[in-house]
Each structure stands twice: as C-alpha cells, then as structure tokens.
BAFI-3210 file (N, C-alpha, C; in Angstrom, 3 decimals, decimal comma, padded with zeros to 6 digits):
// residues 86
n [1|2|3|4|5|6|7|8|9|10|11|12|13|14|15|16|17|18|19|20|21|22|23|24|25|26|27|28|29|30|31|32|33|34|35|36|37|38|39|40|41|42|43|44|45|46|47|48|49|50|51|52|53|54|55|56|57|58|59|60|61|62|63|64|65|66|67|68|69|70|71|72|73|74|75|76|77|78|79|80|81|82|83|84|85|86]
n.u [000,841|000,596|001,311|001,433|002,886|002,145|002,798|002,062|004,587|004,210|002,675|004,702|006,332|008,557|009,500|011,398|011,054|010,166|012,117|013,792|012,951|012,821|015,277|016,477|014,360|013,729|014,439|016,446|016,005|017,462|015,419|014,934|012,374|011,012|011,975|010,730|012,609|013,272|010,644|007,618|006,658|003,809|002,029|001,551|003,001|002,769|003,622|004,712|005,018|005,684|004,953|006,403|005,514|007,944|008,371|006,609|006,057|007,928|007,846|005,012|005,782|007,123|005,031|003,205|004,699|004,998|003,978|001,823|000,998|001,388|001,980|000,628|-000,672|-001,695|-003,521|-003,631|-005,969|-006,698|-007,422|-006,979|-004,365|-004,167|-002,723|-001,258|001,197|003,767]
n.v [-001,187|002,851|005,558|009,226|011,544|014,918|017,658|021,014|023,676|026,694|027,074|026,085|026,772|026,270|025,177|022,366|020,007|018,007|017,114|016,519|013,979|012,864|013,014|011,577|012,151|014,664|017,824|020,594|024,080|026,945|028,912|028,831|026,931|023,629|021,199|019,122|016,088|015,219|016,010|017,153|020,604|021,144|023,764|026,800|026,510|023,767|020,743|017,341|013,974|010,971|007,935|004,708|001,713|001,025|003,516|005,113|004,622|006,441|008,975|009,068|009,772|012,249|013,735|013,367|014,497|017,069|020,623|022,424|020,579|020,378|018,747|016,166|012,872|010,717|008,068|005,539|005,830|008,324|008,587|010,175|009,138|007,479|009,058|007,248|006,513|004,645]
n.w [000,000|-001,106|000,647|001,555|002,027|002,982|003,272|004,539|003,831|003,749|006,682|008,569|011,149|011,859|014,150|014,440|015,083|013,740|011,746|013,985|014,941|013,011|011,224|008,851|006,680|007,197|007,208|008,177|007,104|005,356|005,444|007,817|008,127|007,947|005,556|003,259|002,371|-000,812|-001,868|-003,991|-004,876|-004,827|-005,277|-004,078|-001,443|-000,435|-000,078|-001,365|-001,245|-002,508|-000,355|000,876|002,550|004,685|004,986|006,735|009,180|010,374|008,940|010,252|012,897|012,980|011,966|013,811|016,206|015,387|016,272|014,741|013,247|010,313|009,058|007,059|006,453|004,118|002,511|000,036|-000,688|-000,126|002,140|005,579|007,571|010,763|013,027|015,705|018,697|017,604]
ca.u [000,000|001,298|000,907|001,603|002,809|001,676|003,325|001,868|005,193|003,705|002,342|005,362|006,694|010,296|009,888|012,336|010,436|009,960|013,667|014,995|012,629|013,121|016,486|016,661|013,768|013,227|015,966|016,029|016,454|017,921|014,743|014,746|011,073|011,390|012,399|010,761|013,583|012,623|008,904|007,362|006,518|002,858|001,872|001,433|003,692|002,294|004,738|003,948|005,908|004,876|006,025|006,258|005,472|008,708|009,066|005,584|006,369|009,047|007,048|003,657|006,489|007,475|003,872|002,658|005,747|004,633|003,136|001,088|000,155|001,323|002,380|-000,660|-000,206|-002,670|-003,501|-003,904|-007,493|-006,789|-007,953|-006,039|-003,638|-004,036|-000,874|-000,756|002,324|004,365]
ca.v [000,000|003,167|006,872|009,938|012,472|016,297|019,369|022,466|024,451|028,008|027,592|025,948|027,536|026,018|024,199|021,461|018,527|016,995|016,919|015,786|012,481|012,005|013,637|011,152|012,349|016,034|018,568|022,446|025,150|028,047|029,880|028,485|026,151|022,577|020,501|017,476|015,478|014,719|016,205|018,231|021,642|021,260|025,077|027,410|026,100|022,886|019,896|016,230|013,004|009,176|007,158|002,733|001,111|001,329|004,909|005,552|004,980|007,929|010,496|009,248|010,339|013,650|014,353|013,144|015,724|018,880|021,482|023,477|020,105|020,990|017,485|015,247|011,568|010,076|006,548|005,456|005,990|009,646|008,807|010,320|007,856|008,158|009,104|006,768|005,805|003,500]
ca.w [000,000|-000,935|000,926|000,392|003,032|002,413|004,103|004,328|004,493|004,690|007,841|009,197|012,241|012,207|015,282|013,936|015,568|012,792|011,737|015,360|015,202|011,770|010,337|007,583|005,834|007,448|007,258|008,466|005,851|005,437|006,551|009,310|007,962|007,520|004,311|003,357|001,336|-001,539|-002,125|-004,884|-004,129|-005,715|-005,389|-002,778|-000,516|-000,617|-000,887|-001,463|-001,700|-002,067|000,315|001,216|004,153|005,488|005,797|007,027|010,351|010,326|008,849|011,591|014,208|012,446|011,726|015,597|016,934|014,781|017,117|014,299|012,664|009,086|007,985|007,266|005,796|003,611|001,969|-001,521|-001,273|-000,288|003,853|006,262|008,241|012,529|013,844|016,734|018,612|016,527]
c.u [000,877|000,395|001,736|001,140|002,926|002,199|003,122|003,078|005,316|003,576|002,823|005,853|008,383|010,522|011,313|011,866|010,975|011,867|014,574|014,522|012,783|014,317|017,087|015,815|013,471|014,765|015,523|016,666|016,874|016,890|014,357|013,071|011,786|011,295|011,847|011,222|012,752|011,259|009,036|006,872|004,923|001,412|001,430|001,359|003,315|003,050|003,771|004,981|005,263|005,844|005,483|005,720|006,595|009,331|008,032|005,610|007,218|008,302|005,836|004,725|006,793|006,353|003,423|003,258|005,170|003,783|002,023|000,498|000,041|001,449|001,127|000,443|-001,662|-002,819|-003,834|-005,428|-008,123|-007,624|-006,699|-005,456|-003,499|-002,681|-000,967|000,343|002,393|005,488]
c.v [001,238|004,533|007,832|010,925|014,510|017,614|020,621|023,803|026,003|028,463|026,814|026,377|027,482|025,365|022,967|020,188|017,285|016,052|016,233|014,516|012,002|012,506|013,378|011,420|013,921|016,692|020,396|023,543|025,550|029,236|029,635|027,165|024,617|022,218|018,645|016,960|014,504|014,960|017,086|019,271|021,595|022,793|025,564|026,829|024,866|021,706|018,429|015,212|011,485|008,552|005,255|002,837|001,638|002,739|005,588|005,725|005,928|008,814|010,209|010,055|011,940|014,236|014,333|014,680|017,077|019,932|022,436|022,365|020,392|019,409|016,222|013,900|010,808|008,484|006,691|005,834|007,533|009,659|009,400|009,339|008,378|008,087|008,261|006,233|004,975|002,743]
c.w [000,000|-000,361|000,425|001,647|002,558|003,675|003,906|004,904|004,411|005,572|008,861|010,076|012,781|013,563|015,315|014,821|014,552|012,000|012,987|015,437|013,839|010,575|008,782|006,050|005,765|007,695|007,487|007,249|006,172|006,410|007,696|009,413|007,129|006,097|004,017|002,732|000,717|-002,220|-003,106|-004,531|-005,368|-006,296|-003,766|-001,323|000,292|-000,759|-000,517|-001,800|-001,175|-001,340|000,553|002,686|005,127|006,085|006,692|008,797|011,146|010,247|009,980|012,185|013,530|012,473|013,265|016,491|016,279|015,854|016,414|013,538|010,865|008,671|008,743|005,973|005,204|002,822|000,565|-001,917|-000,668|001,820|004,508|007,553|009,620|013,132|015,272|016,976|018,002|017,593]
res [x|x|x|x|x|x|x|x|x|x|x|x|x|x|x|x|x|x|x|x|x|x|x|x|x|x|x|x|x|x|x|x|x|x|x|x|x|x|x|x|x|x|x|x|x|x|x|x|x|x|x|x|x|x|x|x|x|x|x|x|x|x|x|x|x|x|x|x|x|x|x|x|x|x|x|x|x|x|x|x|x|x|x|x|x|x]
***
C-alpha cells in the first residue's frame, strides 16, 4: 500500500520537531522552515511526496511531533492515516 505524506510548508513555524525524530527524511532550511527530502513543491507552498510502508512509520512520528500540525499523511485511497504511537 502506498501513501503519500503532504506538508503544508507556509504555515510551518520552524519548530524542527519533525527533523529531530526524523532527520533522515526532514531537514532544516535556510529559513529556518522545515524541508521534506525529496517532495514536490505542488503550489502554494504545498509539498507532497509518495512514500512505502517502510518509511511511514518515520514520517507518523514527524507528523505526531509537529506542534502546528502541518504534515498530514494520507492513503492510496486519499484517507487520512491516525498518527498513533508507533
């Protein structure tokens, strides 16, 4: 099954959560607003990248940690996936 994690980085805040539980996939910019490696920037500040099984449990934890709640994770059939501990 594949998803398909979505970052609204507009209304990022730069916390860097997301980057300290998941460094391999989240990285801190320049402006100080997170980076999701690898994603398309699909307009207004909008990014998007498919992801496997095996990384899904990375981004839940990046997305779980966010304090403003920008990074959502969705399923192939476009549901949104419940961040519970992993």
């Amino acid at each position: 099954m594949g998803y398909k994690v979505i970052f609204d980085r507009k209304n990022c805040t730069g916390a860097a959560a997301c980057a300290i539980v998941a460094d391999q996939l989240w990285r801190m910019a320049d402006d100080d607003k997170a980076e999701l490696i690898g994603a398309r920037n699909t307009g207004n500040e909008m990014w998007e990248l498919e992801i496997g099984e095996e990384a899904l449990k990375y981004h839940k934890e990046a997305a779980r940690h966010c304090p403003v709640k920008v990074i959502k994770i969705v399923n192939e059939n476009g549901h949104e996936v419940h961040l519970e501990r992993v």
